[in-house]
ChimeraX commands (.cxc) that place a marker at each C-alpha (Angstrom):
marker #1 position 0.00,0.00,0.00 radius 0.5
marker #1 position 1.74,3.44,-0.43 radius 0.5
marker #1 position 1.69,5.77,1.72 radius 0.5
marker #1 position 0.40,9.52,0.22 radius 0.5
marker #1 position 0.05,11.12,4.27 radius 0.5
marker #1 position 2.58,13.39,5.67 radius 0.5
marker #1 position 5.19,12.28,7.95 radius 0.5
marker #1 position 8.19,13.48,10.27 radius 0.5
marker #1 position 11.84,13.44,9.48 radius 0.5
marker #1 position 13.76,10.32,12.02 radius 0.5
marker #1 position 16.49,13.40,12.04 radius 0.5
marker #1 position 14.33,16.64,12.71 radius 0.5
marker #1 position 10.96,16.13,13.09 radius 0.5
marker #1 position 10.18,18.03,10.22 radius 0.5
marker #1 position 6.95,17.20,8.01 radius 0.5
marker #1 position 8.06,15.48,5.12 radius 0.5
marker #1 position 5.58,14.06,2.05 radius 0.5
marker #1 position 6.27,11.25,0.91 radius 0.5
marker #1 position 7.69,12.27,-2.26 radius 0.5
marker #1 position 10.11,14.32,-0.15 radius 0.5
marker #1 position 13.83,13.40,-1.57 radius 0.5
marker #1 position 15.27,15.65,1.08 radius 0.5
marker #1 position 14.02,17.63,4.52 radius 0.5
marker #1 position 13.26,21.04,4.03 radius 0.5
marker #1 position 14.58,21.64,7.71 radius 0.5
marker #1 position 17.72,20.09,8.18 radius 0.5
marker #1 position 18.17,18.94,4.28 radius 0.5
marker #1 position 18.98,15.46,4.93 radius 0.5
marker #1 position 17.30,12.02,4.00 radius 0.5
marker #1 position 14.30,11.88,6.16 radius 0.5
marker #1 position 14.42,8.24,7.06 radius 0.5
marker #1 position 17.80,7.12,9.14 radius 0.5
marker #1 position 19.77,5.16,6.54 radius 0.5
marker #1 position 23.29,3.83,7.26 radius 0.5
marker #1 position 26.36,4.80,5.02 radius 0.5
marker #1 position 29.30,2.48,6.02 radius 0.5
marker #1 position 32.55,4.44,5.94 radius 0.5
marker #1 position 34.47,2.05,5.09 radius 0.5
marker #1 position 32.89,0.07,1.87 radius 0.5
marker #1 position 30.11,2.45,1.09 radius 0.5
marker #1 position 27.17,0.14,1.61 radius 0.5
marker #1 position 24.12,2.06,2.78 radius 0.5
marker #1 position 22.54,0.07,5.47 radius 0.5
marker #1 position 18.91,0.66,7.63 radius 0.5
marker #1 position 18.96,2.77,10.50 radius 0.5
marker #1 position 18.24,0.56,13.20 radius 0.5
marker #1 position 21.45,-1.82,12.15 radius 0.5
marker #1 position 24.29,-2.04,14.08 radius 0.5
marker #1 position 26.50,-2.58,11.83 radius 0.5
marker #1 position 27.45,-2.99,8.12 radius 0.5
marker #1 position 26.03,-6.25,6.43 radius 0.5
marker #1 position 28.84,-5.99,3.71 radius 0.5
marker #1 position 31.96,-5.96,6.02 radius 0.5
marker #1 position 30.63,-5.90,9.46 radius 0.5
marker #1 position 32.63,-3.15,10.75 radius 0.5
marker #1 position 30.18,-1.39,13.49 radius 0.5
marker #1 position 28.42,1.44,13.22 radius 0.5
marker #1 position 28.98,4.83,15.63 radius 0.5
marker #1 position 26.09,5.33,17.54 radius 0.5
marker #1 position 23.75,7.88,16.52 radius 0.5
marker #1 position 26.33,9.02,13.65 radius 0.5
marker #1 position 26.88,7.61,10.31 radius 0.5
marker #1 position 23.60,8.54,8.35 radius 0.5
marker #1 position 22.93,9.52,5.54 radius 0.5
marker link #1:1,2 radius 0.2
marker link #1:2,3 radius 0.2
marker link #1:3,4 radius 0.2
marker link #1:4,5 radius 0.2
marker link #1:5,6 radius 0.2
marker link #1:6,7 radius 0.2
marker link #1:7,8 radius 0.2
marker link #1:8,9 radius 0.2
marker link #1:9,10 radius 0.2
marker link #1:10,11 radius 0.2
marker link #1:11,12 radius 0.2
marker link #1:12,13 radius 0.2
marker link #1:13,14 radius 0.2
marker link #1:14,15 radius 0.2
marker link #1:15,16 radius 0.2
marker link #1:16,17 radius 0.2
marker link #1:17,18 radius 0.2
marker link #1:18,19 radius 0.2
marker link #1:19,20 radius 0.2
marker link #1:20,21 radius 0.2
marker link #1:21,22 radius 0.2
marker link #1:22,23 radius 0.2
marker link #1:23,24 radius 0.2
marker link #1:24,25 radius 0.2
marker link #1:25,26 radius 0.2
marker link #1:26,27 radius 0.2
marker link #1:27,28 radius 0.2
marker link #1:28,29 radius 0.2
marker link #1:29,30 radius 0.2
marker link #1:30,31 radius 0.2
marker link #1:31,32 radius 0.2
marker link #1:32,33 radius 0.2
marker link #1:33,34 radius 0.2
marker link #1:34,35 radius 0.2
marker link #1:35,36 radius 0.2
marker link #1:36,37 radius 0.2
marker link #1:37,38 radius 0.2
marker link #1:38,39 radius 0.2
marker link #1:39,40 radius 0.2
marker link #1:40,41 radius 0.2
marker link #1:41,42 radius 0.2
marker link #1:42,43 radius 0.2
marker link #1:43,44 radius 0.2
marker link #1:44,45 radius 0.2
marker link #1:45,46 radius 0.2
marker link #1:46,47 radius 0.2
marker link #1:47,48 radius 0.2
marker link #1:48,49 radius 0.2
marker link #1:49,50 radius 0.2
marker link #1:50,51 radius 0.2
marker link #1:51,52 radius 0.2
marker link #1:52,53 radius 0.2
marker link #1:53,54 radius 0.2
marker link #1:54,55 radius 0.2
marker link #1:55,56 radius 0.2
marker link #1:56,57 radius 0.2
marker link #1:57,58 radius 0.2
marker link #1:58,59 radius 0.2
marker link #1:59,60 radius 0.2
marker link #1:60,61 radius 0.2
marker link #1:61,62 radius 0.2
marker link #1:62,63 radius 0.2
marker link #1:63,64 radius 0.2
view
């Protein structure tokens, strides 16, 4: 089912639509993705660490 309601930026709180590419508060993603500094792979927010090469994540820092 897709989702057409407004909904809050994980970073902000912002309202975001769900067309939104980027918040229009604090102009990043507005769902927590992972980016794994070492290899790159972009992983969900609630992961711990990388599924590619495992290294760990720091928490509350490495999104997107």
């Amino acid at each position: 089912m897709k989702k057409d309601f407004p909904s809050s930026c994980e970073h902000c709180g912002a309202l975001v639509f769900p067309e939104t590419k980027r918040c229009p508060q604090c102009g990043r993603f507005p769902i927590k993705l992972h980016i794994c500094r070492v290899c790159k792979t972009v992983a969900g927010g609630k992961d711990d660490r990388c599924p590619q090469c495992r290294r760990l994540f720091e928490p509350g820092g490495d999104y997107l």
